[in-house]
N, C-alpha and C positions, 0 to 999 in steps of 0.2 A: 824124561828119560836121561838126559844131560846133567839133572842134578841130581837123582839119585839113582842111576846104573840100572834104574830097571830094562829087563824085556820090553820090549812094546805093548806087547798082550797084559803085561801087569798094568802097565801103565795106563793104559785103557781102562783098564779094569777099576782104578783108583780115578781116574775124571768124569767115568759115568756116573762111578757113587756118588760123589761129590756133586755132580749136577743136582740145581734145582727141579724137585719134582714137579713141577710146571713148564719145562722146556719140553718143548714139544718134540716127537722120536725124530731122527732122522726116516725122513720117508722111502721105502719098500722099490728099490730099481726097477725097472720097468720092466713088464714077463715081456718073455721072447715070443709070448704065442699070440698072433693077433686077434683083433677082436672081433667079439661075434657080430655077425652081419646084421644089422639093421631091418626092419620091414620099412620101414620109411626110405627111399632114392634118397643116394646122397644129394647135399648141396645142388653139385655141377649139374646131377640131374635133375632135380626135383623141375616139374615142367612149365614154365613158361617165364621162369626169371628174366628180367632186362626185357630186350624185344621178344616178341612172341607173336602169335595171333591175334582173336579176337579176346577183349577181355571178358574176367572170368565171371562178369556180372551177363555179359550177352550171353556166355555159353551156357550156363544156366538156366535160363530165362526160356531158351531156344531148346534146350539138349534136354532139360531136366535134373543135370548133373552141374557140378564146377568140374573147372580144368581137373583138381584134383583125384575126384573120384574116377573122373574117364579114364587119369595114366593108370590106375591101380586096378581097373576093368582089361584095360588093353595088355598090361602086362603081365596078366593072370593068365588071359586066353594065348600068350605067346605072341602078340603083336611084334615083336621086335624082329622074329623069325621071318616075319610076313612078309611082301609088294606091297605098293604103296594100294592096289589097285584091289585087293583081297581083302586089306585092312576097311577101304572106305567102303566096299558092299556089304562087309560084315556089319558095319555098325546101323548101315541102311536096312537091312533086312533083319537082325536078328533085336536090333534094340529102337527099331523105327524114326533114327535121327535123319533130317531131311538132307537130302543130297549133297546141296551147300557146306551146311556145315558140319556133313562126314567129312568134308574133306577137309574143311578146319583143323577138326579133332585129329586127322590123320596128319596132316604136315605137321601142329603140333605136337604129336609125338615124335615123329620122326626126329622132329630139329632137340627135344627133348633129350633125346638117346643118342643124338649124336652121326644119326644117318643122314642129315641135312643141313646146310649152314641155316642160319636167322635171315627170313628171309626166302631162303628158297624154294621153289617148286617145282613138277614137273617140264611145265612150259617156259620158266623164266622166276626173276624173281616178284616177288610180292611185299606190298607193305600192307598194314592194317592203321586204320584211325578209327575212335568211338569219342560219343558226347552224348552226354544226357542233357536234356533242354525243359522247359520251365513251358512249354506247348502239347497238343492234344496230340498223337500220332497221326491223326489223318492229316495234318497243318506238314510234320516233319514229314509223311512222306512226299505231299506235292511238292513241298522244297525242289526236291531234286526232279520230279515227272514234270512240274509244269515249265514249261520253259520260259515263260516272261519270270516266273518266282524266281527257280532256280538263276538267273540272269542277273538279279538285285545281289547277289553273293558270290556266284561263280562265274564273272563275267569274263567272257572272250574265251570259254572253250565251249568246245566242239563235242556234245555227247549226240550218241545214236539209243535210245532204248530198243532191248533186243524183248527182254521178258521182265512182266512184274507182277505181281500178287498182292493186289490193295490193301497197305496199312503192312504188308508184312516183309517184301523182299524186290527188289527191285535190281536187272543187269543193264549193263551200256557199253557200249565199243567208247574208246575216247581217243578224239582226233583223228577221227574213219579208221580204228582198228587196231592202231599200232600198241593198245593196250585196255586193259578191260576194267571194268570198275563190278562188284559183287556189293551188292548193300543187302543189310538184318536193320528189320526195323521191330521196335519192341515199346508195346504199352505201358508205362510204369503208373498206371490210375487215368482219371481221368485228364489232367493236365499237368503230368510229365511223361516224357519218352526219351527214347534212345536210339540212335546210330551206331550201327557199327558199319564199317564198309573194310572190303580188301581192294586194295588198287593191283592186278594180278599183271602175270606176261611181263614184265619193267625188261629191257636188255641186261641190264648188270645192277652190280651193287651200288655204283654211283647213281643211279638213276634212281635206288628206290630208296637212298639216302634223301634225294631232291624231293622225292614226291613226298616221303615221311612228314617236313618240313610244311611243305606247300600243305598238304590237310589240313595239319593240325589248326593253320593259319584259320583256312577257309572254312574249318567248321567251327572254330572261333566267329567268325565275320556271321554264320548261317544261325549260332545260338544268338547273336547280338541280335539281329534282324528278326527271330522269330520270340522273343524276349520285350522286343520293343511296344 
């Protein structure tokens, strides 16, 4: 423009010609209308990122379904409108998942969508630990029922068995009550299986920070032992 007095708009007009036909356009400013919505939860939701529940090899295993396919069930049927207490009889009655792990399915969605921290539950908060082990299922479940076994790995605490179902589920008060332990146990052939447990009731977040920690340890220690 400065050299030869043109308009702008000419001068435009004379640097695009001139452009190599191989420069690629300037790219189209971004529409003002936003985009269409997804069938996929975004990100933040998609369910069980970072901490979660049980994982989604036990929910499966146990459910029928992965994590996945149950947020996409629950949120068809309106789960998100729902109690927590309508959502876990729904799933118990209409799609025959065992009580347990309705309630699984249910706090993970919850915490999913945003109605529950990581973590949380109705009585308190909860953590979850799983491990698959290189042992027959009836071997991992005595682990924990028989108490001289259980004792070789979880030494110096205090469990009560409340209720168990041989080879498949097993509950415990631990340390006379002040919190509860939920274990899934699951066949993967003949010699390998899996754990999963929720340590439930915790008083707060630091507590089930502590116990996250403490599992992971001890069912390290419990695959070593039953590996050996």
């Amino acid at each position: 423009m400065s050299r030869t007095g043109e308009r702008y708009t000419a001068a435009r007009r004379q640097v695009l010609t001139k452009a190599p036909a191989e420069t690629n356009p300037t790219p189209p400013a971004p529409s003002a209308e936003p985009p269409a919505p997804s069938a996929e939860p975004p990100a933040a939701a998609t369910p069980f990122r970072g901490e979660r529940t049980s994982s989604d090899e036990a929910i499966a295993a146990r459910t029928g379904r992965p994590w996945g396919e149950w947020f996409g069930i629950l949120q068809a049927w309106g789960a998100a409108d729902r109690p927590h207490r309508d959502i876990a009889r729904w799933l118990s009655t209409e799609h025959h998942v065992d009580g347990w792990w309705a309630q699984e399915l249910t706090v993970g969605f919850e915490m999913a969508i945003g109605r529950r921290r990581p973590g949380e539950r109705p009585d308190g908060f909860a953590i979850t630990s799983s491990r698959t082990v290189t042992a027959p299922v009836e071997r991992l479940f005595a682990a924990f029922v028989d108490e001289d076994l259980r004792a070789r790995w979880l030494p110096g605490v205090s469990l009560r068995l409340r209720t168990a179902t041989p080879y498949r589920s097993a509950r415990f008060d631990w340390e006379g009550g002040s919190s509860r332990l939920a274990i899934g146990f699951t066949a993967k052939g003949d010699a390998r299986s899996t754990v999963a447990l929720a340590h439930e009731r915790l008083p707060d977040r630091d507590a089930a920070t502590g116990q996250k920690t403490f599992w992971r340890e001890r069912l390290g220690d419990l695959q070593q032992l039953l590996e050996r």
